[in-house]
C-alpha positions, 0 to 999 in steps of 0.5 A: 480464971479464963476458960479457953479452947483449943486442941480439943481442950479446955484451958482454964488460965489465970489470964487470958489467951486472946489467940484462942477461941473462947471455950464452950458453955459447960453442958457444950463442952462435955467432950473436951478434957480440962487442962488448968493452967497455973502460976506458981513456984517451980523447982530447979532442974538438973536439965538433959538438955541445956541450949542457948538461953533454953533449958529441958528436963523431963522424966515419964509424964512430967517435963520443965522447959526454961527460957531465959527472960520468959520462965519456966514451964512444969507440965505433968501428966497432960493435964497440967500446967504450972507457970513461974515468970522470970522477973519483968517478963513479958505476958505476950512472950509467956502466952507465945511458950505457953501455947507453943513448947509447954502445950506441945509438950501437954499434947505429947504426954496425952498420947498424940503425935505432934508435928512442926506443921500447919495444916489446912482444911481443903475441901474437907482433908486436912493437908499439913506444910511443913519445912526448914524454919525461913522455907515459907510455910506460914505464908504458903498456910495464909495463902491458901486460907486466902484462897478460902481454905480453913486453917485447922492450926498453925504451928503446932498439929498433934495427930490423934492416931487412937482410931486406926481408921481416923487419923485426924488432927485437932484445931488450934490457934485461930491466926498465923504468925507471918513477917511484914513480906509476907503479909503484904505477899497475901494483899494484908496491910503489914500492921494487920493482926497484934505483933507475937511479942517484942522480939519479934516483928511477927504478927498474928494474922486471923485465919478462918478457923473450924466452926466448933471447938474440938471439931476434927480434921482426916489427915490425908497429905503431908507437903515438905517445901523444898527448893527447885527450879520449878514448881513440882510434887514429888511422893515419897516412898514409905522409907522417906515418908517416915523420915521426914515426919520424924524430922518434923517433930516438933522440936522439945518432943524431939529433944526429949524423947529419951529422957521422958522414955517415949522414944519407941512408940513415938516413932511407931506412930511416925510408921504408922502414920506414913503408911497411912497418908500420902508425904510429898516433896514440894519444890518450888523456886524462891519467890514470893510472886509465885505463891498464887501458882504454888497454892494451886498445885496443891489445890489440884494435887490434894483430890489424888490424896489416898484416904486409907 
């Protein structure tokens, strides 16, 4: 078995995660929850959800993700992974939904908040990106850690809101996942990094990432791009703030909300999580010239973050 860390787990898998960090030696890793992945058989679903090539079923504490030409995924009880392949899938398009929906799914079902977001460590506060899919935020993530900023995780944040004084996010995967454009928008080759899979011309680009597995991240700022003229931060409202972490749930959370009867306390930590740190509008025209200029006003915005 591979042991693995991420997300303050260890994952023990029957194949190797090489996005990952290699999990502590056992005395170090005391602090961290054991997650073991397996591949076996996974029983047929009736699905809640049914989508082009996906299909969703979950109940209180288990779920089952399937995407076609990949396989299907049961997670239970946040501790928990099986995974059964479909004929001729490919290892690095099983790795991609495993550490992507299957994990978030893993995440939720341990009692965090997890969020569509990258997030950044900036001077010590973590600062998370968010915005429609095609919107620039894995490029504004690089440009920043390009800038000598420390990415925290990509993609996938969950939000540990245990402690009402420390709401913090834990550190996943140590690349970014950035188009040709938008490695050559930073000054990388665009063959930097492994591609993610076939169906994708995405590549992994290695990020500076925390030092210690399992080391934690104060959320302080939530930035949701958005088009504009120009460059400028708005703050939201409490209203408005509660909404938007709504809509960047992550996605399969989102859709399966109901069906695992989790709805409720979910949008309670969305509440709790608005009052408690500060969710700007990021507006900014289209342009990938301007990622420097864009980069510095949330360098110059994040020391104004409110740490409740």
């Amino acid at each position: 078995m591979y042991r693995r860390s991420v997300y303050g787990l260890t994952l023990a898998c029957p194949f190797d995660l090489p996005e990952l960090l290699p999990a502590p030696t056992p005395s170090v890793a005391d602090g961290l929850a054991a997650v073991q992945v397996e591949l076996g058989t996974v029983a047929p679903m009736s699905p809640v959800l049914a989508d082009d090539g996906c299909r969703f079923w979950a109940r209180g504490g288990e779920a089952k993700l399937h995407y076609d030409g990949v396989g299907t995924f049961h997670v239970i009880g946040g501790r928990s992974i099986v995974v059964q392949p479909d004929r001729g899938a490919d290892e690095r398009e099983l790795r991609f939904f495993l550490l992507g929906p299957a994990l978030a799914m893993l995440l939720h079902q341990r009692g965090l908040l997890v969020l569509h977001a990258n997030t950044i460590g900036v001077g010590g506060r973590g600062v998370m990106i968010t915005g429609f899919s095609g919107r620039g935020k894995s490029t504004l993530t690089a440009a920043l850690c390009g800038r000598g900023h420390v990415l925290v995780s990509d993609d996938v944040t969950p939000i540990d809101l245990a402690d009402a004084r420390s709401r913090v996010s834990l550190p996943g995967s140590r690349q970014i996942r950035l188009l040709p454009e938008s490695l050559a928008a930073i000054g990388c080759d665009d063959d930097v990094g492994p591609v993610l899979h076939s169906r994708t011309d995405k590549r992994g680009w290695p990020a500076k990432s925390p030092s210690k597995a399992g080391e934690r991240t104060p959320i302080t700022r939530l930035y949701v791009i958005a088009d504009g003229d120009e460059i400028g931060i708005e703050p939201l409202p409490p209203h408005r703030a509660f909404g938007q972490l709504v809509s960047c749930t992550y996605p399969v959370v989102a859709r399966l909300l109901d069906a695992d009867g989790t709805a409720k306390p979910h949008f309670a930590q969305c509440a709790a999580l608005a009052s408690h740190i500060t969710v700007s509008q990021l507006k900014r025209p289209r342009s990938l010239e301007l990622l420097p200029e864009l980069a510095r006003a949330i360098e110059d915005d994040v020391p104004a973050a409110v740490v409740a």
